[in-house]
SERO-4910 file (N, C-alpha, C, O; in steps of 0.05 Angstrom, whole numbers):
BEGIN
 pado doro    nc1    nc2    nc3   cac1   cac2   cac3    cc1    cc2    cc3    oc1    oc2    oc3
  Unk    A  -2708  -2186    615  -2727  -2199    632  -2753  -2203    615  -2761  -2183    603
  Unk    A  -2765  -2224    613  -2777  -2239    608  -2805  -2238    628  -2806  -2243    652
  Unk    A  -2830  -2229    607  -2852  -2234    623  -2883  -2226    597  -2884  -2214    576
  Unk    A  -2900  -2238    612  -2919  -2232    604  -2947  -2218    613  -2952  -2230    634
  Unk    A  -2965  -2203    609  -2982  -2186    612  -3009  -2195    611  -3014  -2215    597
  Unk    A  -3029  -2184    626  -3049  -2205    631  -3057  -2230    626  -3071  -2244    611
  Unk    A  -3043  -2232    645  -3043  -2267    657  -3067  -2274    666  -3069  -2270    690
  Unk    A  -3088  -2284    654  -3117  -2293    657  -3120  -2309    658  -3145  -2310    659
  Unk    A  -3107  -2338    659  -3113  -2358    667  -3091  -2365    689  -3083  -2388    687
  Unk    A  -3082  -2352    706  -3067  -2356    733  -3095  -2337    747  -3113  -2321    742
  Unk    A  -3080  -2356    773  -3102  -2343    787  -3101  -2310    799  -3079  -2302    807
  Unk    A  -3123  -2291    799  -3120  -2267    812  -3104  -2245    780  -3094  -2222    782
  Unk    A  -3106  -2258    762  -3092  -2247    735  -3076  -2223    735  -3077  -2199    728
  Unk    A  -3055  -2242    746  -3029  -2218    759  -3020  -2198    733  -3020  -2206    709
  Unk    A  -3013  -2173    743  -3004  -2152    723  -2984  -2165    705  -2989  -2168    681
  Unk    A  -2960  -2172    715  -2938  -2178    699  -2937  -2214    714  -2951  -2219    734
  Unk    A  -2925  -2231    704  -2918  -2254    700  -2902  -2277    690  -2905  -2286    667
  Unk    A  -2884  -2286    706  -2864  -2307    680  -2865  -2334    696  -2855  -2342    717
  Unk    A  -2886  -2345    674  -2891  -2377    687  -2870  -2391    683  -2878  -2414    688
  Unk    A  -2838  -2392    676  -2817  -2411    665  -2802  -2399    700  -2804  -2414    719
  Unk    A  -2794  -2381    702  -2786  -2364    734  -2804  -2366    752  -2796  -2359    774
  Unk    A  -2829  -2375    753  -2850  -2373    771  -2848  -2341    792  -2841  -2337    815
  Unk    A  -2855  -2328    776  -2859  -2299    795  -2887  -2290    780  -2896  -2299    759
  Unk    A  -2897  -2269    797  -2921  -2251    793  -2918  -2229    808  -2914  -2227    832
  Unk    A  -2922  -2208    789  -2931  -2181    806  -2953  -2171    804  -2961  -2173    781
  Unk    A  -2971  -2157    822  -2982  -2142    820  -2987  -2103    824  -2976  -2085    837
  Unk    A  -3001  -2105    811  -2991  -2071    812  -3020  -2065    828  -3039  -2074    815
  Unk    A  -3026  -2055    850  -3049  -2052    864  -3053  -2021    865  -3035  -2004    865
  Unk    A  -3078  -2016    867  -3095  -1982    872  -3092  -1987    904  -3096  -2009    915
  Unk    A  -3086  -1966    916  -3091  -1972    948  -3124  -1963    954  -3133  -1967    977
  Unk    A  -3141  -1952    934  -3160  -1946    946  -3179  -1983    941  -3190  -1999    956
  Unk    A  -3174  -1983    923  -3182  -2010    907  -3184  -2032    930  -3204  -2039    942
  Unk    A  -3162  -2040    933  -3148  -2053    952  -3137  -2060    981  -3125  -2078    993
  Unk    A  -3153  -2026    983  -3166  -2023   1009  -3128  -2022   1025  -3125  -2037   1044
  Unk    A  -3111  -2011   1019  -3074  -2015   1032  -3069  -2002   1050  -3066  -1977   1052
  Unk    A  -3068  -2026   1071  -3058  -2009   1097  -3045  -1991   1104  -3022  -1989   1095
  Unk    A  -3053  -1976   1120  -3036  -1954   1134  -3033  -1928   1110  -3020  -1908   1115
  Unk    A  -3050  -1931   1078  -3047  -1910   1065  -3072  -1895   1066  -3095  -1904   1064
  Unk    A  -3062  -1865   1069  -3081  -1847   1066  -3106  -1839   1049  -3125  -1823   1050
  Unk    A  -3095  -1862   1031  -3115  -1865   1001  -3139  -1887   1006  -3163  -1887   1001
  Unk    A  -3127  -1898   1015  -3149  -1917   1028  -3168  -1924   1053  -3171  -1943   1068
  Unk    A  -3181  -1890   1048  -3209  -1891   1065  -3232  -1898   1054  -3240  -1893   1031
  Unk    A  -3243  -1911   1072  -3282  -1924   1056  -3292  -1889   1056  -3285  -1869   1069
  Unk    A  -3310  -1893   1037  -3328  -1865   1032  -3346  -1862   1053  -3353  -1883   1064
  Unk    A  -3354  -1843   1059  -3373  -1833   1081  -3408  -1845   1067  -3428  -1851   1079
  Unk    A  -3404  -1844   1050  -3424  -1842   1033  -3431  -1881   1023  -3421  -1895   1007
  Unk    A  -3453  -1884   1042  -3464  -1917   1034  -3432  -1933   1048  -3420  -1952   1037
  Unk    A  -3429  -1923   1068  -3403  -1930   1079  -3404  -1963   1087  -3383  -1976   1088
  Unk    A  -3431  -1975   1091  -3423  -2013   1095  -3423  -2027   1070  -3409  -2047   1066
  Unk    A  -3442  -2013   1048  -3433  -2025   1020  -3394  -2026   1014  -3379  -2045   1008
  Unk    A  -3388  -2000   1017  -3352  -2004   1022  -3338  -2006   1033  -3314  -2002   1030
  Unk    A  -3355  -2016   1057  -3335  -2019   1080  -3330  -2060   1077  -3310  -2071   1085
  Unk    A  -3358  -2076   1062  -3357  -2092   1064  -3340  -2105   1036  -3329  -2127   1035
  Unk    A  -3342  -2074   1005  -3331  -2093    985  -3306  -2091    992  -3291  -2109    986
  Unk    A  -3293  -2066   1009  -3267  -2066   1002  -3250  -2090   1021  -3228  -2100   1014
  Unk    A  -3265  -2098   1044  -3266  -2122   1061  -3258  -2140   1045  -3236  -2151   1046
  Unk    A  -3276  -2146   1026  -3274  -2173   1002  -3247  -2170    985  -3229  -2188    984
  Unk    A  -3247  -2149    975  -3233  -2148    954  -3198  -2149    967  -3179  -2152    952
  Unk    A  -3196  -2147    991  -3177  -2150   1015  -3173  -2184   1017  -3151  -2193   1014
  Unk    A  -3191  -2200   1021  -3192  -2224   1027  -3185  -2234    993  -3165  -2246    988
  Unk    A  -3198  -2229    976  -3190  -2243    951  -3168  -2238    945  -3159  -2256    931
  Unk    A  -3147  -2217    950  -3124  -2219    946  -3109  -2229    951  -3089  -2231    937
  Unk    A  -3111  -2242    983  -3096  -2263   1007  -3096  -2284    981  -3078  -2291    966
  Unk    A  -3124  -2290    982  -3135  -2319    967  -3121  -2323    942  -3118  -2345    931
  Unk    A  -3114  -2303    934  -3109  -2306    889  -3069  -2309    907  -3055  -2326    896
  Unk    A  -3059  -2295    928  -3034  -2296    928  -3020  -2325    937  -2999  -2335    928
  Unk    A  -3042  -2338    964  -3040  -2366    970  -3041  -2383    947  -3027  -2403    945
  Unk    A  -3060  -2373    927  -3056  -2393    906  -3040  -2391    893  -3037  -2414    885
  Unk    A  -3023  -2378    882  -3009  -2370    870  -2978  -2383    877  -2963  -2389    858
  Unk    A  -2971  -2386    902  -2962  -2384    918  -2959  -2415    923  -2937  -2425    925
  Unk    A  -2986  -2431    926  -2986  -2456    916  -2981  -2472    900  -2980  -2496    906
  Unk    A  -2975  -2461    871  -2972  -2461    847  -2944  -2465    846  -2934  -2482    831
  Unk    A  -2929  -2448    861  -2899  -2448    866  -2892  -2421    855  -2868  -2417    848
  Unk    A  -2904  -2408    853  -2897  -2377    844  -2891  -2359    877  -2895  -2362    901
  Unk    A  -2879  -2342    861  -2869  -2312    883  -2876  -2303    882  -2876  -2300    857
  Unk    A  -2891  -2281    892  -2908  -2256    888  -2902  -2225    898  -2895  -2224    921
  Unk    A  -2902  -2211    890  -2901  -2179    904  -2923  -2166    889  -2932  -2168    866
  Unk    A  -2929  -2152    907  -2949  -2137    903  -2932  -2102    899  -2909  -2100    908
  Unk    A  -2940  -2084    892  -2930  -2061    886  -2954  -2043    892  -2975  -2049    881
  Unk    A  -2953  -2022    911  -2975  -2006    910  -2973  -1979    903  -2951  -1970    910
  Unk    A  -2990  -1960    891  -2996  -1943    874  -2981  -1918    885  -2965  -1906    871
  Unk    A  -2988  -1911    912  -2974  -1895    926  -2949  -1900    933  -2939  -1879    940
  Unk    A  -2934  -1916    935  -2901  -1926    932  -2895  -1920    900  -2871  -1915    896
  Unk    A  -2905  -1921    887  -2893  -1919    859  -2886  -1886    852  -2867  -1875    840
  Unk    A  -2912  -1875    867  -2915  -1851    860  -2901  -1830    879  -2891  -1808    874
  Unk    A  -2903  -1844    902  -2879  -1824    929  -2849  -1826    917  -2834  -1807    914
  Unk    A  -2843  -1853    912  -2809  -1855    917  -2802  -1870    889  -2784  -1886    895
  Unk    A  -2807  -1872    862  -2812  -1899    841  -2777  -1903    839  -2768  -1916    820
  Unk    A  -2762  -1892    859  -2733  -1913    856  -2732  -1927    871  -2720  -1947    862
  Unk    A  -2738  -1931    889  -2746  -1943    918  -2765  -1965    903  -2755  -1987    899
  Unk    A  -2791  -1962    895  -2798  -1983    884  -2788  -1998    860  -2792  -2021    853
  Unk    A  -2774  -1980    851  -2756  -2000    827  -2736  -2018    839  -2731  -2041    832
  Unk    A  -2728  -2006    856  -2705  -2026    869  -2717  -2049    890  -2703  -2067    899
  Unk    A  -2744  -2045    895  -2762  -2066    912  -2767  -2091    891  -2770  -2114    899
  Unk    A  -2767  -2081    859  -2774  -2098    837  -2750  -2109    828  -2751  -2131    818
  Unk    A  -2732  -2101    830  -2703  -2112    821  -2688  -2130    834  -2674  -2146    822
  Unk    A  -2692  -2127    863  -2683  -2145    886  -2702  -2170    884  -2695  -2194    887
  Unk    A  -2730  -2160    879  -2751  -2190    877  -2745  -2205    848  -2753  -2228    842
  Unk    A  -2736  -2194    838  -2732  -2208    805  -2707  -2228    810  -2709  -2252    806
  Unk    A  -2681  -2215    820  -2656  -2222    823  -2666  -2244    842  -2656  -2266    837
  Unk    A  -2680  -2244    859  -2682  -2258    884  -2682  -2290    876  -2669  -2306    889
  Unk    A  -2697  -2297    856  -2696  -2332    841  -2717  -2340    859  -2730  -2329    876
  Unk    A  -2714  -2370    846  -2736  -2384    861  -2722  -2388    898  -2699  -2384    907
  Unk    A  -2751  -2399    916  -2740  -2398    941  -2728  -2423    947  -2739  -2442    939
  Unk    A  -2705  -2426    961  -2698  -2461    963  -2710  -2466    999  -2708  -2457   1022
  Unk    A  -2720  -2486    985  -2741  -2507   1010  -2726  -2534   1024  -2739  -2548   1040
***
């Protein structure tokens, strides 16, 4: 498999990348990224609307970099930090099924 590593001129400069396959992954922090439903991802008590509003953002730019992406004609998965780290066969096999998966037919 075939890919390349910061991808800075796609949008949202996905972790891994193969522009000939059109796929992207990203590998996300859940605190970063603000990931639902994980335990890792509480705003700090501390100056709590400064992070309550970046992690807001940084939530919405991700929609935005994946729609584009997405526009582009790429596939995307995202991978989050706490899945890798609870179960990483489970996520390997989440990455293997998206790889195998090909482009989508429209």
């Amino acid at each position: 498999m075939r890919y390349r590593l910061q991808n800075r001129d796609l949008p949202g400069s996905p972790d891994f990348a193969n522009r000939k396959q059109r796929w992207a992954v990203f590998a996300h922090g859940c605190f970063w990224h603000a990931h639902p439903g994980c335990a890792r991802a509480t705003i700090p008590k501390r100056n709590h609307e400064f992070w309550a509003t970046k992690l807001a953002r940084n939530r919405q730019r991700d929609a935005e970099v994946v729609a584009a992406l997405e526009a582009e004609g790429f596939r995307v998965l995202t991978i989050w930090a706490c899945e890798v780290e609870r179960d990483s066969d489970s996520a390997r096999r989440a990455l293997e099924v998206f790889l195998r998966s090909g482009p989508q037919e429209t």
